[in-house]
C-alpha positions in Angstrom: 8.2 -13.5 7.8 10.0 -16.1 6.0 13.9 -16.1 5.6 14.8 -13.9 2.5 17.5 -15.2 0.4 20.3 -13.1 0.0 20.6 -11.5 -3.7 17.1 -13.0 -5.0 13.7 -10.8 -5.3 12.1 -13.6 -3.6 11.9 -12.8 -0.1 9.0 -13.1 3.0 6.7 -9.8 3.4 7.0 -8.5 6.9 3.5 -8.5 8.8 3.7 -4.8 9.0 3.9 -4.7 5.4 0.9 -6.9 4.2 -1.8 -5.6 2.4 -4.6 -7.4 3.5 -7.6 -5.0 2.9 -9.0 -4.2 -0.4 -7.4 -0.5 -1.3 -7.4 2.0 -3.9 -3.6 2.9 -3.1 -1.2 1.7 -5.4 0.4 -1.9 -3.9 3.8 -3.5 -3.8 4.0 -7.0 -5.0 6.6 -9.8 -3.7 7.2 -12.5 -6.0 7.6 -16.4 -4.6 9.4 -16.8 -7.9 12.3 -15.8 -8.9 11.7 -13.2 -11.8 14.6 -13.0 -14.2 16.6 -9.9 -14.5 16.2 -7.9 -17.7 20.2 -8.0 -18.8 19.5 -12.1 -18.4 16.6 -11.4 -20.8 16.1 -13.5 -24.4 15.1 -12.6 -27.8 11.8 -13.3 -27.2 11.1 -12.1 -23.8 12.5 -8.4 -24.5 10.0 -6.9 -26.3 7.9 -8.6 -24.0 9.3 -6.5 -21.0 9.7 -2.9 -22.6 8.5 0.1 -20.9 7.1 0.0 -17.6 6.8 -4.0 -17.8 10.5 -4.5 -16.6 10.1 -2.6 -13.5 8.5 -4.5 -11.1 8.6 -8.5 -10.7 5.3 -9.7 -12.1 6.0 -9.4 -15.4 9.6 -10.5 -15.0 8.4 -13.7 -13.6 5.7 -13.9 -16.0 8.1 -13.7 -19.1 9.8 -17.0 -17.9 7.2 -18.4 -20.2 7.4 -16.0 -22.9 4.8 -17.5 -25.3 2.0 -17.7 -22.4 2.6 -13.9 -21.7 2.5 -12.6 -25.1 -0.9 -14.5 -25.3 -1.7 -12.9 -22.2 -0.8 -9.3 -23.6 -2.8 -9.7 -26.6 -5.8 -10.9 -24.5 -5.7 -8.1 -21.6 -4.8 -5.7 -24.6 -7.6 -6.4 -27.0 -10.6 -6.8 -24.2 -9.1 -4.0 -22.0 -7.4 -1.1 -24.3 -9.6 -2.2 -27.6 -12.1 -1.0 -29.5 -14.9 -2.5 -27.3 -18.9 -1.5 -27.1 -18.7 -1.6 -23.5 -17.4 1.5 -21.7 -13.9 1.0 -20.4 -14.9 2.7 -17.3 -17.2 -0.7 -16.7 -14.9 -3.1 -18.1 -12.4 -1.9 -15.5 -15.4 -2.5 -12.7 -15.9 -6.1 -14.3 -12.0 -6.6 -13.6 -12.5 -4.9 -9.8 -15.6 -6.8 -8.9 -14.2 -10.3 -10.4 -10.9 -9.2 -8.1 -13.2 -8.7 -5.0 -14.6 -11.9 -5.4 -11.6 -13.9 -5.5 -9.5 -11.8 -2.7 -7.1 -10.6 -5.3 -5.7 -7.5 -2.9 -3.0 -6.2 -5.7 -5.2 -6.2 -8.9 -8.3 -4.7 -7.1 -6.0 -1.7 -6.1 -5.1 -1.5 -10.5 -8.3 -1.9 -11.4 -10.6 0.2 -9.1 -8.1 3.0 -9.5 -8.8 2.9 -13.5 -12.4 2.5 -12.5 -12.3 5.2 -10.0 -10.3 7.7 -12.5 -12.7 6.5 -15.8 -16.0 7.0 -14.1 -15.3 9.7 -11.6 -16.8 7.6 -8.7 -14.1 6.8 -6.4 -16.4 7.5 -3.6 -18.4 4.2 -4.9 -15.9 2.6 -5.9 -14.1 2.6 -2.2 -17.5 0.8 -1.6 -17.4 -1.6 -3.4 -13.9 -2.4 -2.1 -15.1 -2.1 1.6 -18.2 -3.4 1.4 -18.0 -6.2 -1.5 -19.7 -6.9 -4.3 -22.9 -7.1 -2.0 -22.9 -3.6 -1.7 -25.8 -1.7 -4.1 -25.2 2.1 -5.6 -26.9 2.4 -8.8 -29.4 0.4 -10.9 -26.9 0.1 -13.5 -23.5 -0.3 -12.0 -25.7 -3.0 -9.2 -26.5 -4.8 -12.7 -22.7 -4.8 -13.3 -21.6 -6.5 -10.0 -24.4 -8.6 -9.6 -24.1 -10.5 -13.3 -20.1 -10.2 -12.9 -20.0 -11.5 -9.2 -22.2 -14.4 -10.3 -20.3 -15.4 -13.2 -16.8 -14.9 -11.5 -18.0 -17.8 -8.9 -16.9 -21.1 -8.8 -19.4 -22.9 -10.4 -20.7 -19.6 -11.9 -24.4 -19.2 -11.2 -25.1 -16.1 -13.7 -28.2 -17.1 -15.0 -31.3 -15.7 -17.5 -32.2 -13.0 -15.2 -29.1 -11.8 -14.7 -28.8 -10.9 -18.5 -32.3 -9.5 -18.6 -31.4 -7.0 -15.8 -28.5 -5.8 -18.0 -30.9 -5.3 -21.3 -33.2 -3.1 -19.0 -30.3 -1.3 -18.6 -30.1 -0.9 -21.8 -26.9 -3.1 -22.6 -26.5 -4.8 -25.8 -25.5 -8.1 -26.8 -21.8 -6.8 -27.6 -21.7 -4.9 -24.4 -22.4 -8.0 -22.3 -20.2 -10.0 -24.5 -17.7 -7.3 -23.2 -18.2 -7.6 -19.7 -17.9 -12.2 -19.6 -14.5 -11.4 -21.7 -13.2 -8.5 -18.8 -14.7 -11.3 -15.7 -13.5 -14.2 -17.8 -10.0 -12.6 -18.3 -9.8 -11.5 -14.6 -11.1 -15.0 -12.9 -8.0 -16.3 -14.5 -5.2 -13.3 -14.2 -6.2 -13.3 -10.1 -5.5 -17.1 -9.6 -2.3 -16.6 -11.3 -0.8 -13.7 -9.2 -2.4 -15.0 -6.2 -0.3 -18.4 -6.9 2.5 -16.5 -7.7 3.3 -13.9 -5.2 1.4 -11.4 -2.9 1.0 -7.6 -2.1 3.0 -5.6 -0.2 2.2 -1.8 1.4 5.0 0.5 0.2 7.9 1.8 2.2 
C-alpha cells in the first residue's frame, strides 16, 4: 500500500481491499487525484456536482475541469438516459461488455447492475463478468457482445458481418447507431477512471 497523505482523499488501497475481479457488488473508488471539496467548489462546477455527484471522488476530481465534465454529462446523459431506439437494458450491456474488455473493475460493477436490474438477467449477466465477453447465452445478446467487444478493441476489428448478425436480429440502423455511441462513450470513460484512480471493496 502506498503512504496516504494525511488530510487528502488521495491515499494507497490496502491489498485486502482491492477489487480485482469483475463484480456485480457496488465498488469503492480511490482517487490518485486530489478531488476538490464541495465548499472549495466554483460557479461553474456546482451545478456540476448536485445530488449524488458530490458524494464520492470521481466526480469531484472530474469537475477540476468543469467544461470537459459538463460535455461529459450531456454525452453519457443523452446516449444513456435519452430517448434512444435501442433498449436501455442493452445499451447498459454495450457499457458492461466495452468495461470487460478494457479491465475497467468499477464501471463494470455500475453498469452490469443496471443491466442486470433492466433485463432481469443477473444470472447471465454474472457471466459475462466471469467468463468475458467470450462467453455465449443468447443469439441476440451473443450479437451484442460480439459486435461491441470487436469495436471496443484497439484497433477495432467490427467488421460487415458483425452488423449483418445484428439485422438478423432484427436491429435497425438507429438501434446499432445506439450501441457504437454506448461502446464509443464507454472505450473512452474506462481509460479515464482507470488513469485516474481505482476500485476499492467496501468496509
Amino acid at each position: 500500500m502506498s503512504e496516504t497523505r494525511l488530510g487528502s482523499e488521495v491515499r494507497g488501497v490496502e491489498d485486502d481491499r482491492r477489487a480485482t475481479q469483475f463484480t456485480q457488488e457496488v465498488l469503492d473508488w480511490v482517487p490518485w487525484v486530489e478531488p476538490i471539496r464541495l465548499a472549495d467548489a466554483d460557479e461553474q462546477q456546482r451545478p456540476l456536482l448536485a445530488g449524488d455527484r458530490g458524494v464520492g471522488p470521481y466526480f469531484r476530481v472530474l469537475a477540476r475541469n468543469a467544461e470537459v465534465l459538463a460535455q461529459r454529462s450531456a454525452n453519457d446523459k443523452e446516449i444513456f438516459y435519452g430517448s434512444a431506439e435501442l433498449p436501455r437494458a442493452e445499451r447498459e450491456l454495450a457499457a458492461t461488455v466495452t468495461s470487460r474488455h478494457n479491465g475497467c473493475v468499477y464501471c463494470a460493477s455500475v453498469h452490469s447492475r443496471l443491466t442486470a436490474g433492466l433485463s432481469k438477467r443477473g444470472g447471465d449477466v454474472q457471466r459475462l463478468l466471469d467468463e468475458g465477453n467470450g462467453v455465449r447465452l443468447d443469439e441476440r445478446w451473443d450479437a451484442v457482445i460480439d459486435f461491441v467487444d470487436a469495436l471496443a478493441a484497439n484497433p477495432p476489428h467490427a467488421a460487415a458481418q458483425h452488423v449483418d448478425r445484428l439485422r438478423a436480429q432484427g436491429f435497425s440502423d438507429n438501434q446499432i447507431h445506439d450501441l457504437v455511441l454506448a461502446t464509443a462513450s464507454f472505450s473512452w470513460a474506462n481509460r479515464l477512471m482507470l488513469t485516474l484512480g481505482e476500485p476499492e471493496l467496501p468496509r
